[in-house]
C-alpha positions as CSV (number, residue, x, y, z in Angstrom):
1,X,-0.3,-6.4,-68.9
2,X,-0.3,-4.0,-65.8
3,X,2.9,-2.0,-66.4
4,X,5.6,-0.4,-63.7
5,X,5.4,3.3,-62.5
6,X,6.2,5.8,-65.5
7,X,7.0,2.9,-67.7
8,X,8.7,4.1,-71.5
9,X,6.1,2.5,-74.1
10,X,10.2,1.3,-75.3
11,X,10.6,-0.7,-72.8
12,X,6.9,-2.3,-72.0
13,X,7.0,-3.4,-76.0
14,X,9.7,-5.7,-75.0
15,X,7.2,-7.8,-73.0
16,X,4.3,-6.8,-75.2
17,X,6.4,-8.3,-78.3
18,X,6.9,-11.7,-76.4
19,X,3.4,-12.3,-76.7
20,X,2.3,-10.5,-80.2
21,X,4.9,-12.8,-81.8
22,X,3.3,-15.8,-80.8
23,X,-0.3,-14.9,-81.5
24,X,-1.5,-13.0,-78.6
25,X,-3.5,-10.0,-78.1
26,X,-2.3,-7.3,-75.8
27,X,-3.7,-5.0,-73.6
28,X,-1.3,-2.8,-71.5
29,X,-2.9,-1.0,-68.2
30,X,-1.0,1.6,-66.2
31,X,-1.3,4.2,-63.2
32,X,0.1,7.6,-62.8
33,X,2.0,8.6,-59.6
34,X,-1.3,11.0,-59.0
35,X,-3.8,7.7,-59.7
36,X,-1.9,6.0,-57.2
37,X,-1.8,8.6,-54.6
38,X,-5.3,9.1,-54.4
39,X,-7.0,5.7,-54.9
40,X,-10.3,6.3,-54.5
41,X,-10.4,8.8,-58.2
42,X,-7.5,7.4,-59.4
43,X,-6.1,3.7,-59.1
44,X,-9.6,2.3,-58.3
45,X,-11.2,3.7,-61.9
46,X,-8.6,2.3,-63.5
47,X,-9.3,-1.1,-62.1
48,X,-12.9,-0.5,-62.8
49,X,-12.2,0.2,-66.3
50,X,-10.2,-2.8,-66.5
51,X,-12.3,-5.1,-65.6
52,X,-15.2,-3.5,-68.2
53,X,-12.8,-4.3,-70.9
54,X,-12.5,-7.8,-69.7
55,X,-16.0,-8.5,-69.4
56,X,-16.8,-6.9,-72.7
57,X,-14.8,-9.3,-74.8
58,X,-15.8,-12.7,-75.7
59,X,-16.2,-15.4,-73.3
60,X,-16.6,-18.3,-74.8
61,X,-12.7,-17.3,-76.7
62,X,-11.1,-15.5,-74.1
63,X,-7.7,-17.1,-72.4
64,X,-6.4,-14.5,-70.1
65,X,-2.7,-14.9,-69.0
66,X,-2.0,-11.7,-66.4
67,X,1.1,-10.4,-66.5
68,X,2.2,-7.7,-63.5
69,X,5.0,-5.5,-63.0
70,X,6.2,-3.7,-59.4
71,X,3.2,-1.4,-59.1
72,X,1.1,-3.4,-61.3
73,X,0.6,-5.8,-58.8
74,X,-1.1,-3.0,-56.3
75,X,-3.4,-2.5,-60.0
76,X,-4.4,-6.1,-60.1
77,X,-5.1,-5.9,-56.2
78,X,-7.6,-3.4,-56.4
79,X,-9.3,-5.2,-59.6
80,X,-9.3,-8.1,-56.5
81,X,-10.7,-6.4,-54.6
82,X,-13.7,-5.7,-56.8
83,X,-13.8,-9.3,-58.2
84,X,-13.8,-10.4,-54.8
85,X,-16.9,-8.3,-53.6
86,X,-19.2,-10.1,-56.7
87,X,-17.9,-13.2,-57.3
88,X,-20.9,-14.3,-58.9
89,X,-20.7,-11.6,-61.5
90,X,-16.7,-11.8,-61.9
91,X,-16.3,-16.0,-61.7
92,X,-16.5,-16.3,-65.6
93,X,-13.9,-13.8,-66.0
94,X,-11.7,-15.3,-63.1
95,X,-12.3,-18.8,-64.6
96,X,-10.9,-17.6,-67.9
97,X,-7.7,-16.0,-66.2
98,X,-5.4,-19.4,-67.0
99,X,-2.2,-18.0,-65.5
100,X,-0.6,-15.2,-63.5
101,X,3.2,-13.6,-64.2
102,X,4.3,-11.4,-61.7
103,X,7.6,-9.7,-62.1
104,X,9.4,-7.8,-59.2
105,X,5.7,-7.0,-57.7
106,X,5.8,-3.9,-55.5
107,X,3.8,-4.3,-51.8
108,X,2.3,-1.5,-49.8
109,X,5.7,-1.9,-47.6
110,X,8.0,-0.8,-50.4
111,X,5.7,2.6,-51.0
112,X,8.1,4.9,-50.0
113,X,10.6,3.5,-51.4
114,X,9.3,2.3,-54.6
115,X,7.6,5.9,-55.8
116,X,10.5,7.8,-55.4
117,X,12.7,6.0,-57.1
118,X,10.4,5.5,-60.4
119,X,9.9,9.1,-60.0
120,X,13.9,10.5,-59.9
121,X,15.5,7.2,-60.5
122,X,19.1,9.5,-61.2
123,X,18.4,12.4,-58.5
124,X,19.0,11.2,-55.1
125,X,17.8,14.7,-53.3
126,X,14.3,14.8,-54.9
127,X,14.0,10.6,-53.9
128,X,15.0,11.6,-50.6
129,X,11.9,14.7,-50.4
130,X,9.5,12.4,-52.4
131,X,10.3,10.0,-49.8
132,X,9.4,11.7,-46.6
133,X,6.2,13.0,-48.8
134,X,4.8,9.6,-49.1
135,X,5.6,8.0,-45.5
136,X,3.6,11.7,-44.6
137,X,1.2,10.6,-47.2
138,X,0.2,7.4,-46.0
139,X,0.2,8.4,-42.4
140,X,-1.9,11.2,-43.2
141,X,-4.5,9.7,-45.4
142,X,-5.6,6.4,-44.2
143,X,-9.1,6.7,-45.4
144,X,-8.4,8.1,-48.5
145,X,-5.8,6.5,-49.4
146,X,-3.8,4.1,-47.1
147,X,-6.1,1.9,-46.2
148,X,-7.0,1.2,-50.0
149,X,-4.0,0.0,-50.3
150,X,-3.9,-2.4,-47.5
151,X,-6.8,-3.9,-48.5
152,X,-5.7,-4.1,-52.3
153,X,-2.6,-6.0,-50.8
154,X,-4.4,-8.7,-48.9
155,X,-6.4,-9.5,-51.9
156,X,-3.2,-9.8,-53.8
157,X,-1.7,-12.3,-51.0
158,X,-5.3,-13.9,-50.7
159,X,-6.1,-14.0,-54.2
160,X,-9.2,-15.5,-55.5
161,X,-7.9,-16.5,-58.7
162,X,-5.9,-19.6,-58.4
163,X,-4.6,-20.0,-61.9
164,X,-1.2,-21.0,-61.9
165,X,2.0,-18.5,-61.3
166,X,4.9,-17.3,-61.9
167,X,7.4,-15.0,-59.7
168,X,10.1,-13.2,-60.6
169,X,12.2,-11.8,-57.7
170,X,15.9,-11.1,-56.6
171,X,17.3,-11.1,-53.1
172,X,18.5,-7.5,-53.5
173,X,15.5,-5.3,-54.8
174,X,14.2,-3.3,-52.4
175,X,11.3,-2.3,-53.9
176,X,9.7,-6.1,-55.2
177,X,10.4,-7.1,-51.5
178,X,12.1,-10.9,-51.5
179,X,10.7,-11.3,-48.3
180,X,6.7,-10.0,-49.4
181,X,7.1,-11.5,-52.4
182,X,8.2,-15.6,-50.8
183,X,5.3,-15.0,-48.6
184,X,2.6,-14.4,-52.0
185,X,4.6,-17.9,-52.8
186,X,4.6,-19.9,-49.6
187,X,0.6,-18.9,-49.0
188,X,-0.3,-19.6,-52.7
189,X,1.2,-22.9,-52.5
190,X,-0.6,-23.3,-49.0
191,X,-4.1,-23.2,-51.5
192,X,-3.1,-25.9,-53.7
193,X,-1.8,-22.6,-56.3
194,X,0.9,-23.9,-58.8
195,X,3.7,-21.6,-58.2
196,X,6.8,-21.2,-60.5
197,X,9.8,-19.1,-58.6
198,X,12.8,-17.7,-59.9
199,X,14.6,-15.9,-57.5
200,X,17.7,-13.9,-58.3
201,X,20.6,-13.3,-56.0
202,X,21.4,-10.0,-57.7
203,X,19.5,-8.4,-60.6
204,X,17.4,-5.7,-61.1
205,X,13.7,-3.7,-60.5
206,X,12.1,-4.9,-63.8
207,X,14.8,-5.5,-65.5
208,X,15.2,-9.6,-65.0
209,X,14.3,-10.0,-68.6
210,X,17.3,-7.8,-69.9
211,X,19.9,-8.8,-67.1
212,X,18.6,-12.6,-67.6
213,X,17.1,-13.2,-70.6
214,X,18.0,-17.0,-71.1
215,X,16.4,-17.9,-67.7
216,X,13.6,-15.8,-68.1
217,X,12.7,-16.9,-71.3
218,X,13.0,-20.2,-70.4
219,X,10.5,-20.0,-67.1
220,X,8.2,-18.0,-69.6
221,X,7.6,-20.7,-72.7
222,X,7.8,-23.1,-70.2
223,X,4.7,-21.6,-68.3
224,X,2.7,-21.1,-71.1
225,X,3.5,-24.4,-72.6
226,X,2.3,-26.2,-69.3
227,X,-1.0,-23.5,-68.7
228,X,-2.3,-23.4,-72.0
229,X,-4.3,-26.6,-73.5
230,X,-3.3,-27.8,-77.0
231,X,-5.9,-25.9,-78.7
232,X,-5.0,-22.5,-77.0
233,X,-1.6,-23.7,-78.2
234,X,-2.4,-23.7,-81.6
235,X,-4.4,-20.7,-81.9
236,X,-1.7,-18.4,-80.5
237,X,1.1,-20.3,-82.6
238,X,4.0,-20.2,-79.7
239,X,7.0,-20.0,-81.2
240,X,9.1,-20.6,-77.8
């Protein structure tokens, strides 16, 4: 589970407890406003270390079911993006991945906008300062930094791992673009991916699960129910 920006361990065990009820194991990943800022010591090690853990564990058990929030999604795209460069060494691991959740995922577009706010969510003067930092940032830093996350983006929309998907999005966050987020859907679909959408027309940046909970809940048990075999069922004793 790749959490948001500056995510309370409170609120990430709400999604962490949807699974450890039913059986699963857990594994939470996250980035710092400074890993993300300067990819090439920050955000990219912690994809690296990632993908160790996931290629330490046991094969011949391991289901994987990815789940993404908002900056997450930039995570999982720079894990991609080393998957993708040795796909002969990663294609067990990717083989094992059986589904994909992504909730409000963050683009490269929504950078300025996105940081600030999970940095001063309640003070609108040091968003506005953080804001013209990072559209200096990325204009400043290409090769250190903006151009990493370009690249981690198209891996995200041209994903090598095709396991099946869920979205969730609403029409009025402006940092989980609708609009970047339909086109992950519409190309996904263009691959033969199974997508599962559920678009809001008003909700919240990671915060669908508390503002929705009936509806999410429901596209969640349903997923699993449909991605993992009867076996995988019974070992992780869902409960949804």
């Amino acid at each position: 589970m790749m959490t948001w920006l500056l995510a309370r361990k409170k609120h990430v065990m709400k999604y962490c407890d949807l699974y450890l009820k039913n059986g699963f194991n857990v594994m939470t990943c996250a980035i710092t406003p400074w890993q993300f800022f300067w990819p090439l010591t920050g955000s990219q090690v912690v994809a690296e270390q990632l993908l160790s853990v996931l290629e330490s564990q046991d094969r011949s058990q391991q289901r994987l079911i990815v789940h993404g929030f908002s900056v997450g999604a930039y995570l999982w795209g720079e894990a991609l993006v080393r998957m993708n460069s040795d796909l002969t060494r990663y294609q067990p691991l990717m083989s094992n991945i059986v589904g994909q959740i992504w909730d409000s995922a963050a683009d490269v577009t929504e950078t300025s906008k996105g940081l600030p706010f999970a940095m001063f969510p309640k003070n609108a003067f040091l968003r506005s300062t953080m804001e013209k930092y990072v559209n200096y940032h990325l204009k400043t830093f290409y090769e250190a930094a903006t151009q990493h996350y370009l690249r981690a983006s198209q891996l995200f929309h041209t994903t090598p791992v095709h396991a099946p998907t869920v979205i969730f999005v609403s029409k009025n966050d402006l940092i989980g673009s609708f609009v970047a987020n339909e086109k992950c859907k519409e190309y996904w679909e263009s691959v033969g991916m199974k997508v599962y959408w559920q678009a809001w027309e008003k909700s919240r940046h990671v915060s669908h699960l508390m503002l929705h909970r009936e509806t999410y809940l429901k596209i969640f048990y349903t997923f699993l129910n449909d991605v993992l075999n009867d076996q995988q069922k019974q070992a992780v004793q869902m409960r949804g």
